[in-house]
DSSP file (Angstrom, degrees, kcal/mol; ACC not computed):
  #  RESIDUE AA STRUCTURE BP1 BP2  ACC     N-H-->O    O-->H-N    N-H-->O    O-->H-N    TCO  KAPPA ALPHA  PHI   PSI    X-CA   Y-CA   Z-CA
    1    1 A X              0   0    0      0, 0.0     2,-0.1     0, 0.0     5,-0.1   0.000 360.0 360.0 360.0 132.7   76.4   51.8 -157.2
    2    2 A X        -     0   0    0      1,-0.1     4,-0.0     4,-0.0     0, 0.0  -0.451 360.0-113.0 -69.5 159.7   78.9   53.3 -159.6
    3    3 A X  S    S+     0   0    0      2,-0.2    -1,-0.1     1,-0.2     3,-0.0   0.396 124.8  47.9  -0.1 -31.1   82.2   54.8 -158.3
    4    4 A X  S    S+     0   0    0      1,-0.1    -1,-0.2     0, 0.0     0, 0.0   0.833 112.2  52.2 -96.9 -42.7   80.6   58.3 -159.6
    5    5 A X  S    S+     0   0    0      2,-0.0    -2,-0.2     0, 0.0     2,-0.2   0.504  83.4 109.4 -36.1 -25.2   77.4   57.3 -157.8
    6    6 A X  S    S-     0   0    0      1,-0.1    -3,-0.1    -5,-0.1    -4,-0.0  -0.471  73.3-116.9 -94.6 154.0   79.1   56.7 -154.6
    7    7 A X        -     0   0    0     -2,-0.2     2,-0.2     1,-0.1    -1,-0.1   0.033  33.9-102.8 -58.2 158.6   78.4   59.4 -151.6
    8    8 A X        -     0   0    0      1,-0.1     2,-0.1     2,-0.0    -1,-0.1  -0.676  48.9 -95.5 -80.3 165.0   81.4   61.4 -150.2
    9    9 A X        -     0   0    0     -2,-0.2     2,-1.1     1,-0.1     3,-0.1  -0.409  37.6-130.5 -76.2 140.0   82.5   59.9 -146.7
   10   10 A X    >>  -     0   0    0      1,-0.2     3,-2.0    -2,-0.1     4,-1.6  -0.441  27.1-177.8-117.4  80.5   81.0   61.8 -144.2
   11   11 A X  H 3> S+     0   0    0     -2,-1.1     4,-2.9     1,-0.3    -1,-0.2   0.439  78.0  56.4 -19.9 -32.7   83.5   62.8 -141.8
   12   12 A X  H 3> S+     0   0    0      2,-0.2     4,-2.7     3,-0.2    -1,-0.3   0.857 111.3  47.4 -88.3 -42.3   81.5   64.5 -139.2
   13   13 A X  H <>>S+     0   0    0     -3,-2.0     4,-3.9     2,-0.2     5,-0.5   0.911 109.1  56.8 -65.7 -45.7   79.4   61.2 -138.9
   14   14 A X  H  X5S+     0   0    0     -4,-1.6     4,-3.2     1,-0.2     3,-0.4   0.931 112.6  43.1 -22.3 -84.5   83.2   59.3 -138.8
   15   15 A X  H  X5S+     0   0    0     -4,-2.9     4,-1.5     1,-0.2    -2,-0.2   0.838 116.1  47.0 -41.8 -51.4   83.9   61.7 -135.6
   16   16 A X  H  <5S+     0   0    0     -4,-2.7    -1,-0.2     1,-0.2    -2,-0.2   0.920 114.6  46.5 -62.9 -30.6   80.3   61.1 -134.1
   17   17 A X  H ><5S+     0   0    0     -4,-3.9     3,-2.2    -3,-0.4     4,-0.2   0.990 117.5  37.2 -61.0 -61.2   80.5   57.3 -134.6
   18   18 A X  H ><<S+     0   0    0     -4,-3.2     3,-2.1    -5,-0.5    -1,-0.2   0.703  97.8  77.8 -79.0  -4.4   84.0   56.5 -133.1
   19   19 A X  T 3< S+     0   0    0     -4,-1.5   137,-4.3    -5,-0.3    -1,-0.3   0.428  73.8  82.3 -88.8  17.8   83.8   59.1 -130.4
   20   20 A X  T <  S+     0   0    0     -3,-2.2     2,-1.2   135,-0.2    -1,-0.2   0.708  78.0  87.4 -36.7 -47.4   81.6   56.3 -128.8
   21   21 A X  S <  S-     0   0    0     -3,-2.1     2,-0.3    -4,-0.2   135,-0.1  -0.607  75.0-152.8 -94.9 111.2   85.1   55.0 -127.8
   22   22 A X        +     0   0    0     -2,-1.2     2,-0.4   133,-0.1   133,-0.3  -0.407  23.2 169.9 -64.3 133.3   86.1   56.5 -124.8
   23   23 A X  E     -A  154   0A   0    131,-1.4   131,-2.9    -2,-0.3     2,-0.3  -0.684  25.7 -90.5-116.5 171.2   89.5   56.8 -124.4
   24   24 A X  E     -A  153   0A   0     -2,-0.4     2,-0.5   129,-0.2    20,-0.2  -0.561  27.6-121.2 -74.7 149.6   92.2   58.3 -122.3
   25   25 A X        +     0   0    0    127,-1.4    54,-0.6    54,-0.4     2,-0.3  -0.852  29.0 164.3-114.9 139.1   94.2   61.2 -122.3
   26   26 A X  E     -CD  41  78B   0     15,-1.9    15,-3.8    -2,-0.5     2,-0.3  -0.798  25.1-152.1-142.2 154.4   98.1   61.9 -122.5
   27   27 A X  E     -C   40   0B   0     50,-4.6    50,-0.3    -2,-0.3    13,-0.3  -0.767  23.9-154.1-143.2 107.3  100.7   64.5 -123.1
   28   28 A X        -     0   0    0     11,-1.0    48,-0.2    -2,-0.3    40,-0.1  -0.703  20.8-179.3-110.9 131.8  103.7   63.2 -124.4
   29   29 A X        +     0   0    0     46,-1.7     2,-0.2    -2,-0.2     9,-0.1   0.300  27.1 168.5-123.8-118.2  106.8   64.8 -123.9
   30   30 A X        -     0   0    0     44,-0.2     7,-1.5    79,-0.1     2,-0.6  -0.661  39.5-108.8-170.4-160.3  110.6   65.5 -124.1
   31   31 A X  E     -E   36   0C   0      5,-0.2     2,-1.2    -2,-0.2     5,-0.3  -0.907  26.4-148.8-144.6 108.6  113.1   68.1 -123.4
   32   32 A X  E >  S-E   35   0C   0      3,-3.4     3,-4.2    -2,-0.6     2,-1.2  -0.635  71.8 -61.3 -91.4 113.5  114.5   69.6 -126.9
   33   33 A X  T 3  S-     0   0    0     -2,-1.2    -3,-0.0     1,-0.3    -2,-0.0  -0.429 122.4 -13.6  27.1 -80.7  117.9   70.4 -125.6
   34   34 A X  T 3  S+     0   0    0     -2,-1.2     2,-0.4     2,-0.0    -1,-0.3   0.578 127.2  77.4 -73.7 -20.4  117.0   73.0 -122.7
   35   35 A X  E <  S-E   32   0C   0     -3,-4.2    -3,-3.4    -4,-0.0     2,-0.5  -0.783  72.0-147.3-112.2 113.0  113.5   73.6 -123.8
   36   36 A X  E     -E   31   0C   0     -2,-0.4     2,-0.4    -5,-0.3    -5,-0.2  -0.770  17.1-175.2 -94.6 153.5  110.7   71.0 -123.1
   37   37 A X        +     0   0    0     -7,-1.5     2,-0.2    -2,-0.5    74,-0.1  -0.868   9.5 152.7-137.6 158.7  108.2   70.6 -125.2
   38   38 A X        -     0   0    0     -2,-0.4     2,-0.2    -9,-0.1    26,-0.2  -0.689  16.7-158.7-152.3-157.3  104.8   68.4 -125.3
   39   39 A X        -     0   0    0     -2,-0.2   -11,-1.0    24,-0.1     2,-0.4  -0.807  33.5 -95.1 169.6 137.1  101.7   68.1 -126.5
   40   40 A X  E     -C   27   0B   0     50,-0.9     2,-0.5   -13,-0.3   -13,-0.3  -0.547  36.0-176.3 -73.0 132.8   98.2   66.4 -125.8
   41   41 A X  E     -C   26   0B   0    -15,-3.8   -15,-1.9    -2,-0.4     3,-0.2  -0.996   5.7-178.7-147.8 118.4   98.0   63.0 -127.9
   42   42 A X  S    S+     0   0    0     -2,-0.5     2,-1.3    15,-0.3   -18,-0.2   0.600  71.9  77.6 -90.3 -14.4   94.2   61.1 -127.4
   43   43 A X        +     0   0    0     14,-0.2    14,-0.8   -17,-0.1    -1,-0.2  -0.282  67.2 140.8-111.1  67.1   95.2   58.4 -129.6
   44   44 A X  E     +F   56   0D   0     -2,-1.3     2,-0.2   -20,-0.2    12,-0.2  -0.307  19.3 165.3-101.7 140.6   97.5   56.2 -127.2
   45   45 A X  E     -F   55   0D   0     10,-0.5    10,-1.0    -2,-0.1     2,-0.1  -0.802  45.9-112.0 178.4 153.9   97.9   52.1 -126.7
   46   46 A X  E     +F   54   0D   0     -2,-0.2     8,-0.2     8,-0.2     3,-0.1  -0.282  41.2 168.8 -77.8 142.9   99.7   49.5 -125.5
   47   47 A X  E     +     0   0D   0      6,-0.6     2,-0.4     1,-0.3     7,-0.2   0.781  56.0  22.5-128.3 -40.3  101.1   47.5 -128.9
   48   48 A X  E   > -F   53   0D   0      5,-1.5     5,-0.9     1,-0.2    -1,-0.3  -0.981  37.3-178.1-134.3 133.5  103.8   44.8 -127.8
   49   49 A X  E   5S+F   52   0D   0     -2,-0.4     2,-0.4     1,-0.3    -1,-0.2   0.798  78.8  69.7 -90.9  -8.9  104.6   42.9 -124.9
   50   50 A X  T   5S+     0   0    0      1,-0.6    -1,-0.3     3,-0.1     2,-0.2  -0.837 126.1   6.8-142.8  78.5  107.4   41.3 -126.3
   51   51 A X  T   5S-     0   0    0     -2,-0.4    -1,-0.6    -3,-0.2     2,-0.5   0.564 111.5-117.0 -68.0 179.0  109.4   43.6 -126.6
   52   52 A X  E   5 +F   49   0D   0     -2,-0.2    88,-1.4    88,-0.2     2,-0.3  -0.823  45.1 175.9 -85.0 128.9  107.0   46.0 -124.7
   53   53 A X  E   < -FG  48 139D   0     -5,-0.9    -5,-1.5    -2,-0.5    -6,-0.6  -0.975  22.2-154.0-158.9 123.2  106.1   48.6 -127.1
   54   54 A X  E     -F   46   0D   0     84,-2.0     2,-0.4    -2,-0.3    -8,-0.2  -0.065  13.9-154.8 -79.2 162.9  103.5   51.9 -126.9
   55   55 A X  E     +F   45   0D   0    -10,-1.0   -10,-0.5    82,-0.2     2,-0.3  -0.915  14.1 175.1-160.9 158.8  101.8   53.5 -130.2
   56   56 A X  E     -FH  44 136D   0     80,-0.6    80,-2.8    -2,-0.4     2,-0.7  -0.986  26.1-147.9-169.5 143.1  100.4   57.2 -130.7
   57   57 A X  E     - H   0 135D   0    -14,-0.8   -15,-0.3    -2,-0.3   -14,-0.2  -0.679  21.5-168.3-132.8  81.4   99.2   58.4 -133.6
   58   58 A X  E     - H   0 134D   0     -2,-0.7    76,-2.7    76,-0.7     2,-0.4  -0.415  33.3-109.3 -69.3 159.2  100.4   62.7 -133.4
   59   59 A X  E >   - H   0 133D   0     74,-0.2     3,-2.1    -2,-0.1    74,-0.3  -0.739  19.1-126.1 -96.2 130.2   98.6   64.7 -136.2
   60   60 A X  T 3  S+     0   0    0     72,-1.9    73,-0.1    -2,-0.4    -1,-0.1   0.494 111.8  62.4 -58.4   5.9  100.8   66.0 -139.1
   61   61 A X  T 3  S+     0   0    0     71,-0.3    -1,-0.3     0, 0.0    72,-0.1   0.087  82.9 113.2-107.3  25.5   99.8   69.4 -138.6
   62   62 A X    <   -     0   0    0     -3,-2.1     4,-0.1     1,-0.1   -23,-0.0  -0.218  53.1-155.7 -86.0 160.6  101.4   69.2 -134.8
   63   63 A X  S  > S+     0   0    0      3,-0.1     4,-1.1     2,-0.1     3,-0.2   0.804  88.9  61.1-105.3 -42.9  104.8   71.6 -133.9
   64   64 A X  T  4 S+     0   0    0      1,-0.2     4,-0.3   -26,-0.2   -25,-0.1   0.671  85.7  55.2  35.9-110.7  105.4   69.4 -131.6
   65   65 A X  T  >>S+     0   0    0      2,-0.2     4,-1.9     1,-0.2     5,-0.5   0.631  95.7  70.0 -58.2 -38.9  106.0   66.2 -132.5
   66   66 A X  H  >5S+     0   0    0      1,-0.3     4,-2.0     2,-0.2     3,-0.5   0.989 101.1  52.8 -51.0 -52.1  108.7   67.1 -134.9
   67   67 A X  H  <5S+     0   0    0     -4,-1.1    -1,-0.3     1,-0.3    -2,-0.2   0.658 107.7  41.8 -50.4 -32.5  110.6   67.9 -132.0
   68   68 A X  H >>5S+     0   0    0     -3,-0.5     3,-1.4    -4,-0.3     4,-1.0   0.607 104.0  62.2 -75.0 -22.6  110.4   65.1 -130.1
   69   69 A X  H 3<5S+     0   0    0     -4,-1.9    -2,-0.2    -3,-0.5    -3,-0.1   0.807 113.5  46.7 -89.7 -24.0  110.9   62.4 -133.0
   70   70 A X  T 3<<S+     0   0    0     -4,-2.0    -1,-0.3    -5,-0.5    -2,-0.1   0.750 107.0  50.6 -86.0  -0.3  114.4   64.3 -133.4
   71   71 A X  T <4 S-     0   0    0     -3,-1.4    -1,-0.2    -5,-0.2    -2,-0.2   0.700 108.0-139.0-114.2  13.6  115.3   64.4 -130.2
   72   72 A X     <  +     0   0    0     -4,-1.0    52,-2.6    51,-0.1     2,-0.4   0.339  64.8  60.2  95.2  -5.0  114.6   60.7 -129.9
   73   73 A X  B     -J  123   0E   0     -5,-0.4    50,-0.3    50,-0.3     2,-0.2  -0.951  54.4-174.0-160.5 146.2  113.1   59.8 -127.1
   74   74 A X        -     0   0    0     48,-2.6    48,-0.5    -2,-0.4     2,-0.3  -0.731  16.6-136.3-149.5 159.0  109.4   60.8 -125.1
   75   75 A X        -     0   0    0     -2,-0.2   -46,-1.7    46,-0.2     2,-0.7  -0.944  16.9-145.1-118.7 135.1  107.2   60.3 -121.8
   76   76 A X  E     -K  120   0F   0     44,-2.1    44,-2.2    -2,-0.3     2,-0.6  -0.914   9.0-158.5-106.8 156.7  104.2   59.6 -122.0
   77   77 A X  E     -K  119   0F   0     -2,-0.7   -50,-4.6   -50,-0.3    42,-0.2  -0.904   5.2-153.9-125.8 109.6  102.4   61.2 -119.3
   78   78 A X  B     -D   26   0B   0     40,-0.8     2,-0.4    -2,-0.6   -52,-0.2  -0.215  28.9-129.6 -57.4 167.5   98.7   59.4 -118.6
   79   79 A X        -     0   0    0    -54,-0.6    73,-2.2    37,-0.2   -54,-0.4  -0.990  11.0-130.7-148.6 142.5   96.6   62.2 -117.0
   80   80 A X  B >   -M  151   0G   0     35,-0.4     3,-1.6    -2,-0.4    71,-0.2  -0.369  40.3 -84.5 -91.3 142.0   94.6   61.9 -113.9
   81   81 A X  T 3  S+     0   0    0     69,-2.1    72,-0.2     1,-0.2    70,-0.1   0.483 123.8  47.3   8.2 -57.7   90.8   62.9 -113.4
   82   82 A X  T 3  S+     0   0    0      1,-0.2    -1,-0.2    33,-0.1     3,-0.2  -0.063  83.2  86.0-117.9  31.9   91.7   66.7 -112.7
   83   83 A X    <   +     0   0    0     -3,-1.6     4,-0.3     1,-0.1    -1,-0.2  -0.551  47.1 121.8-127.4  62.5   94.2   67.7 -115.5
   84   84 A X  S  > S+     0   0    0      2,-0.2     4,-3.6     3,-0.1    -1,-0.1   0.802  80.4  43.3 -62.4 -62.1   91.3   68.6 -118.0
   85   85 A X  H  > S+     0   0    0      1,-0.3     4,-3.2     2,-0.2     5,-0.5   0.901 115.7  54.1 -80.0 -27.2   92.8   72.4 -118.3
   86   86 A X  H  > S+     0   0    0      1,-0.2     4,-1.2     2,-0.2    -1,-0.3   0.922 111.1  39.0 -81.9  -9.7   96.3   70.7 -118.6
   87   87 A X  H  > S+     0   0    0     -4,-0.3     4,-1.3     2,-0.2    -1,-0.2   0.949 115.4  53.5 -74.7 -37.3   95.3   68.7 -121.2
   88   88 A X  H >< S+     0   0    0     -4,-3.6     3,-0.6     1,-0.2     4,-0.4   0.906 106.4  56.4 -17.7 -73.6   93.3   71.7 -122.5
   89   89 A X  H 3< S+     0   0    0     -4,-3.2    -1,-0.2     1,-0.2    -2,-0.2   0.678 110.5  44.9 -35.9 -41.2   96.8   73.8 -122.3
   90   90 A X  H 3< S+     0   0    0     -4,-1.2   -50,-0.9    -5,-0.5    -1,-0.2   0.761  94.7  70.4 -98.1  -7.9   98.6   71.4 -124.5
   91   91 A X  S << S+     0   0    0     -4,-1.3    -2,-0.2    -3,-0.6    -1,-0.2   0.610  86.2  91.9 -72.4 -41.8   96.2   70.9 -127.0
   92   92 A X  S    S-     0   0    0     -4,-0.4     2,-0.7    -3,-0.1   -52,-0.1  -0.526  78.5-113.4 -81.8 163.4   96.9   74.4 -128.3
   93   93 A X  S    S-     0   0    0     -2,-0.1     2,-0.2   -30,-0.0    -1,-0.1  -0.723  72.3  -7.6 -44.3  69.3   99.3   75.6 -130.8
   94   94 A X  S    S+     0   0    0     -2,-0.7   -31,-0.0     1,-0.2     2,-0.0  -0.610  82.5  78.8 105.6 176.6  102.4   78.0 -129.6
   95   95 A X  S    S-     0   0    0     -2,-0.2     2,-0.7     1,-0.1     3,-0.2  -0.057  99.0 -61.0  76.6-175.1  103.4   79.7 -126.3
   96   96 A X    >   -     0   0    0      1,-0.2     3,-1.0     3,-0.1    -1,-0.1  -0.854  47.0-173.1-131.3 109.1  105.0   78.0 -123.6
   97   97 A X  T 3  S+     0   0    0     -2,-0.7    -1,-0.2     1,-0.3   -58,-0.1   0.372  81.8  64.7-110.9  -8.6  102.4   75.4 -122.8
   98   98 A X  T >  S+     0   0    0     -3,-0.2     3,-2.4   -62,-0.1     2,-1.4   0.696  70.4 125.0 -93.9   5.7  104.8   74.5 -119.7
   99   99 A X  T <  S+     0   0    0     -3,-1.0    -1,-0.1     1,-0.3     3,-0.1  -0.441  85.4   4.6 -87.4 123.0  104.5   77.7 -117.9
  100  100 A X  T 3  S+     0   0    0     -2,-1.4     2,-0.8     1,-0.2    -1,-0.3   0.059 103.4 133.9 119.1  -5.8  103.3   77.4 -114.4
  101  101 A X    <   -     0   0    0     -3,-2.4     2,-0.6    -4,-0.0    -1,-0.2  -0.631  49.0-145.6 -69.6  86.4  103.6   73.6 -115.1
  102  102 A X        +     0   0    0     -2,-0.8    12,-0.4    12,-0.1     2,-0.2  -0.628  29.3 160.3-100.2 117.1  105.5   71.5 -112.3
  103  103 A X        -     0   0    0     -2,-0.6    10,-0.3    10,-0.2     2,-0.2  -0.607  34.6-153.5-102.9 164.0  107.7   68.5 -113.5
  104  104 A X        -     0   0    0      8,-2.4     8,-0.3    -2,-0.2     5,-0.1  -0.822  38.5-111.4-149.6 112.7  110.4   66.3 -112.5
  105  105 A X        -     0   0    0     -2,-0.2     6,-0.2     6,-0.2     5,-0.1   0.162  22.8-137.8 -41.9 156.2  112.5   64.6 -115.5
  106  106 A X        -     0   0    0      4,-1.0     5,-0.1     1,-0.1   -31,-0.1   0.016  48.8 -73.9 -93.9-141.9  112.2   60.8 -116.1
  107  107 A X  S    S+     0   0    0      1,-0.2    -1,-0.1    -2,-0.1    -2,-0.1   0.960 136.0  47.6 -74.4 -45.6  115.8   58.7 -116.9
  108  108 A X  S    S-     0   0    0    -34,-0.1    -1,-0.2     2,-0.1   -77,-0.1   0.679 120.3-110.3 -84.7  -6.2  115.8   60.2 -120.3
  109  109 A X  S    S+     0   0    0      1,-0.4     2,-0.2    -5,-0.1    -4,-0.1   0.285  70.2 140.1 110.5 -18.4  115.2   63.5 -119.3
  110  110 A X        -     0   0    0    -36,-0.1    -4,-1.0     1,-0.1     2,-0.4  -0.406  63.4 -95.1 -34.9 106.1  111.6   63.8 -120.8
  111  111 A X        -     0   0    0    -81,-0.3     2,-0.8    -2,-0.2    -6,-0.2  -0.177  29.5-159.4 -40.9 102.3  109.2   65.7 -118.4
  112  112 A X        -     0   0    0     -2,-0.4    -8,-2.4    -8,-0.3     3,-0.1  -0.838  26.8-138.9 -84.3 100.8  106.9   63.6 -116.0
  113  113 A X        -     0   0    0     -2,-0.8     3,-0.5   -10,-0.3     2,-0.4   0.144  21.2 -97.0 -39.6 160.8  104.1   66.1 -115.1
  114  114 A X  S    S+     0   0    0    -12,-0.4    -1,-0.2     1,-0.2     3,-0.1  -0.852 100.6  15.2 -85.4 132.5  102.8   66.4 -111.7
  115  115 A X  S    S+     0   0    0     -2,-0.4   -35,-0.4     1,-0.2    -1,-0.2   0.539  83.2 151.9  96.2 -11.2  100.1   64.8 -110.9
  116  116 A X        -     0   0    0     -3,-0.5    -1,-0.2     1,-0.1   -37,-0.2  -0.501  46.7-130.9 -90.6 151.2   99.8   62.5 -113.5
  117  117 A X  S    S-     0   0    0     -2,-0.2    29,-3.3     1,-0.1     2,-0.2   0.978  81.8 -16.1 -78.9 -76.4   98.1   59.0 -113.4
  118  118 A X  E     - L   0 145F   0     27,-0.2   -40,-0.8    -3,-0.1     2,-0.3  -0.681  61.3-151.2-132.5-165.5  100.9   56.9 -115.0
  119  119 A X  E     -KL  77 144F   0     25,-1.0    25,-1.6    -2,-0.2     2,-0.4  -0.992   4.4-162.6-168.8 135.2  103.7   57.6 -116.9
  120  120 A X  E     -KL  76 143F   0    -44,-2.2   -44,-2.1    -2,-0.3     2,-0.7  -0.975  10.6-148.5-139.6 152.3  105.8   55.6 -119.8
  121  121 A X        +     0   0    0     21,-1.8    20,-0.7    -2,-0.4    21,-0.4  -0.852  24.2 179.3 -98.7 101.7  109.3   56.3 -121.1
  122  122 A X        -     0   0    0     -2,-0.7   -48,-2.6   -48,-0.5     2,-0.4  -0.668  30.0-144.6-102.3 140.3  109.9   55.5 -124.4
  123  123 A X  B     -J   73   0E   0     -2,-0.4    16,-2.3   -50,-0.3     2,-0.8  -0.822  45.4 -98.4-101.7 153.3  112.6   55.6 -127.0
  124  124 A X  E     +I  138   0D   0    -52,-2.6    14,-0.2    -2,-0.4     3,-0.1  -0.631  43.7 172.6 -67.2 101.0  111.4   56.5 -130.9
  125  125 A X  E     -     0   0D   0     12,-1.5     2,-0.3    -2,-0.8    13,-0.2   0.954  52.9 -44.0 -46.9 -71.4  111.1   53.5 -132.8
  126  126 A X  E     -I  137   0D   0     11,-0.8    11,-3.2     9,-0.0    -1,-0.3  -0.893  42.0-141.5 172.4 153.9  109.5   54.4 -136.2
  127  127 A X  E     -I  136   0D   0      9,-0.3     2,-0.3    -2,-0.3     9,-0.2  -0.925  17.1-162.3-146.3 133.3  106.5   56.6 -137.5
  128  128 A X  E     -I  135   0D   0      7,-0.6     7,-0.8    -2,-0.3     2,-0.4  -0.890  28.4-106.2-119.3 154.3  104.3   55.3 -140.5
  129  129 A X  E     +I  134   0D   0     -2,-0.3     5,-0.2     5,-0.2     3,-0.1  -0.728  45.9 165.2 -83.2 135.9  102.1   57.6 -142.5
  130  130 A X  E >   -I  133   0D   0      3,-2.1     3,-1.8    -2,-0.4     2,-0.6  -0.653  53.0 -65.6-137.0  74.5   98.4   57.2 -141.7
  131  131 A X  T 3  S-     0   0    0      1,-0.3   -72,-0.0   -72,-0.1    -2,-0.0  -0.736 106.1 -19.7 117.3-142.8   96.3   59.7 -142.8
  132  132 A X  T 3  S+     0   0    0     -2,-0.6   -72,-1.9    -3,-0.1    -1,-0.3  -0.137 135.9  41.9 -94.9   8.9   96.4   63.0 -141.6
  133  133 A X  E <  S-HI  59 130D   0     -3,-1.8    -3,-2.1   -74,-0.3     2,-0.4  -0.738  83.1-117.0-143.2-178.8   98.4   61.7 -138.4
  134  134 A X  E     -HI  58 129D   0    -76,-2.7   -76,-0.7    -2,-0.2     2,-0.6  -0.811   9.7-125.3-153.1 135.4  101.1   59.3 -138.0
  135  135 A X  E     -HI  57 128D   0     -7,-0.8     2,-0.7    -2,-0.4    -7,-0.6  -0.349  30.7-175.7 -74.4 102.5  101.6   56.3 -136.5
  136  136 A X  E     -HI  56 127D   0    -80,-2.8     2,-0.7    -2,-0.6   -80,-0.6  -0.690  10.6-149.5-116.3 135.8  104.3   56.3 -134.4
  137  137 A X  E     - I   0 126D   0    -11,-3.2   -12,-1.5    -2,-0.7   -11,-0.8  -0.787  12.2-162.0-105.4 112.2  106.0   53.3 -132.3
  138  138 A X  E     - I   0 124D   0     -2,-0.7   -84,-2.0   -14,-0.2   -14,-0.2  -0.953  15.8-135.8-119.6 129.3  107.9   53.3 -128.9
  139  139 A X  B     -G   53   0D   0    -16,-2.3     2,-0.5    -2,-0.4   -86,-0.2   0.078  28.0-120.8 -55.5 157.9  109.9   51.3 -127.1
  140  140 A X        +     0   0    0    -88,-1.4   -18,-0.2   -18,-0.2   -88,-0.2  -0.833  41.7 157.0-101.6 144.1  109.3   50.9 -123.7
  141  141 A X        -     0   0    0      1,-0.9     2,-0.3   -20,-0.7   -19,-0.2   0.647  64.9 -15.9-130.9 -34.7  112.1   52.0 -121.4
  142  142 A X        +     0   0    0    -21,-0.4   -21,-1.8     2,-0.0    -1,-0.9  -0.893  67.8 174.0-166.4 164.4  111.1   52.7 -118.3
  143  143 A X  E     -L  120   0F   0     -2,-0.3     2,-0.2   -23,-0.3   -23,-0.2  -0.931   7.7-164.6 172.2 170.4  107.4   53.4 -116.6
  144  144 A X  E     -L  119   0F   0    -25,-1.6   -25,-1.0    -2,-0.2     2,-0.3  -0.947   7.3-148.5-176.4 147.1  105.2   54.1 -113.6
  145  145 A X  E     -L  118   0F   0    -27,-0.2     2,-0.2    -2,-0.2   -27,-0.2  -0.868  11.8-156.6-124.1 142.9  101.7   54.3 -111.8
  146  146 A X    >   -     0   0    0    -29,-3.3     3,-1.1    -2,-0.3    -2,-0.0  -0.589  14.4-168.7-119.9  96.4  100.1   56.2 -109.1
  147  147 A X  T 3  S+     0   0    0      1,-0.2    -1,-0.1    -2,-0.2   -30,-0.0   0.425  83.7  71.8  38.8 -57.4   96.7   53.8 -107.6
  148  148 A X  T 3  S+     0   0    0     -3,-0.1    -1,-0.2   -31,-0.1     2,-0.2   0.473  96.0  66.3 -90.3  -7.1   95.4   56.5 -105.7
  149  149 A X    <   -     0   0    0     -3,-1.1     2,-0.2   -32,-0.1   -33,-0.1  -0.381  65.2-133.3 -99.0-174.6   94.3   58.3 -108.9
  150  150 A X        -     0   0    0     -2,-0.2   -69,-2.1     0, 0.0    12,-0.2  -0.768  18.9-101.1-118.2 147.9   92.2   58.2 -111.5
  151  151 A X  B     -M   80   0G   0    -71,-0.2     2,-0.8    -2,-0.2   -71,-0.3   0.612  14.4-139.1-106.3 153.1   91.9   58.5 -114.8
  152  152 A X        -     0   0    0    -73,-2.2  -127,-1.4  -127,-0.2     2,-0.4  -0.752  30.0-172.2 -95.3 130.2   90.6   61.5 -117.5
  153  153 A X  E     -AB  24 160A   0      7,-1.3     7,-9.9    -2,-0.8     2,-0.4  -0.944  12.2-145.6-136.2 145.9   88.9   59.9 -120.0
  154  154 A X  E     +AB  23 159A   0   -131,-2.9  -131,-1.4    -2,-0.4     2,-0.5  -0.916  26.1 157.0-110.0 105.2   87.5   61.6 -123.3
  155  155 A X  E >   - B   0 158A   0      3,-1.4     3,-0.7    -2,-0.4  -135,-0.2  -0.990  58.9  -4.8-155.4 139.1   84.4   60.7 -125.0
  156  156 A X  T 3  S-     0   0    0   -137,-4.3     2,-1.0    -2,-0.5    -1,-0.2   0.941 127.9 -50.6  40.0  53.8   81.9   62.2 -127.4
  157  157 A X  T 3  S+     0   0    0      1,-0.2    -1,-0.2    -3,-0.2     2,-0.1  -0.014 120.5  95.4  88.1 -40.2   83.7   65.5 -127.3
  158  158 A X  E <  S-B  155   0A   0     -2,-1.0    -3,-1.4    -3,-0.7     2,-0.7  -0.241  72.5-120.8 -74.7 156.3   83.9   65.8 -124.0
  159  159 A X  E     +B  154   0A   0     -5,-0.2    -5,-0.2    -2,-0.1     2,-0.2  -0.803  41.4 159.1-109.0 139.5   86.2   65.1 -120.9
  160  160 A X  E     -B  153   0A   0     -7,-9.9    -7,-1.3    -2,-0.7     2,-0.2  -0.885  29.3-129.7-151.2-177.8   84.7   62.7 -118.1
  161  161 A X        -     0   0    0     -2,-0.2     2,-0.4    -9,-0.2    -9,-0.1  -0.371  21.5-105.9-133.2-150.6   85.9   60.7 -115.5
  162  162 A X        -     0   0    0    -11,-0.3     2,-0.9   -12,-0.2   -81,-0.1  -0.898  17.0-170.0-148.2  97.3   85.4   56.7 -114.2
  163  163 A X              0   0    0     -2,-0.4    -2,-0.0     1,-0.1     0, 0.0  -0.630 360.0 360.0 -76.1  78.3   83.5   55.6 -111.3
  164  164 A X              0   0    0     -2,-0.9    -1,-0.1     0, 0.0    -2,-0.0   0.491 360.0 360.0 -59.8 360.0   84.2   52.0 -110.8
């Protein structure tokens, strides 16, 4: 098959295929000078132990994200079983996706949600272009779990949870 021959890529099948893999869900945040700001980020992962180092792949169309890679430093904030609407909530575009929202700053000052499963505190490493997103790399500074929860997990379009 020629190069003129070959089909276009068929995205929508992309999406159906790889949303097989369930994943977890986060909202990574920070506090742009008074203001904190966040955002829901599916695409999350442990990258280094040595040093210990996170990766997150925000979409280049985000408001967001700009804001945090300037102000240098993030939490991400794992989310527990029954923060579905907050991940909802952060997932949109404008407003002030923290109101009604209860938090308690981590060491860098980066919001730790209530309720939330685990938690990592990262400083900004470096962001590579990928795509429509970007790949972005964090140190590990500082982190934490709560056991007694468990986890929101996202798969095939949907939010579900984990019976072990």
């Amino acid at each position: 098959m020629t190069k003129e021959e070959a089909r276009p890529f068929d995205t929508g099948r992309f999406r159906e295929v790889l949303g097989h893999f369930a994943t977890g869900v986060t909202v990574v945040t920070a506090m742009d000078g008074d203001e904190p700001v966040g955002f829901t980020c599916q695409s999350f992962g442990s990258l280094s132990l040595e040093p210990p180092m996170v990766v997150l792949a925000p979409g280049k169309l985000s408001t967001s994200w700009p804001r945090i890679a300037r102000v240098g430093q993030f939490c991400v904030n794992i989310l527990s079983e029954d923060q579905e609407a907050l991940s909802r909530d952060f997932s949109r575009s404008g407003g002030d996706k923290f109101a009604g929202v209860l938090w308690t700053p981590v060491g860098n000052g980066a919001p730790l949600l209530d309720g939330a499963l685990a938690w990592v505190q990262c400083r900004f490493v470096e962001a590579h272009d990928a795509g429509d997103h970007e790949l972005v790399v964090g140190l590990v500074e500082d982190m934490g779990a709560n056991s007694h929860r468990r986890p929101l997990l996202f798969y095939r379009g949907g939010f579900g949870r984990f019976e072990p």
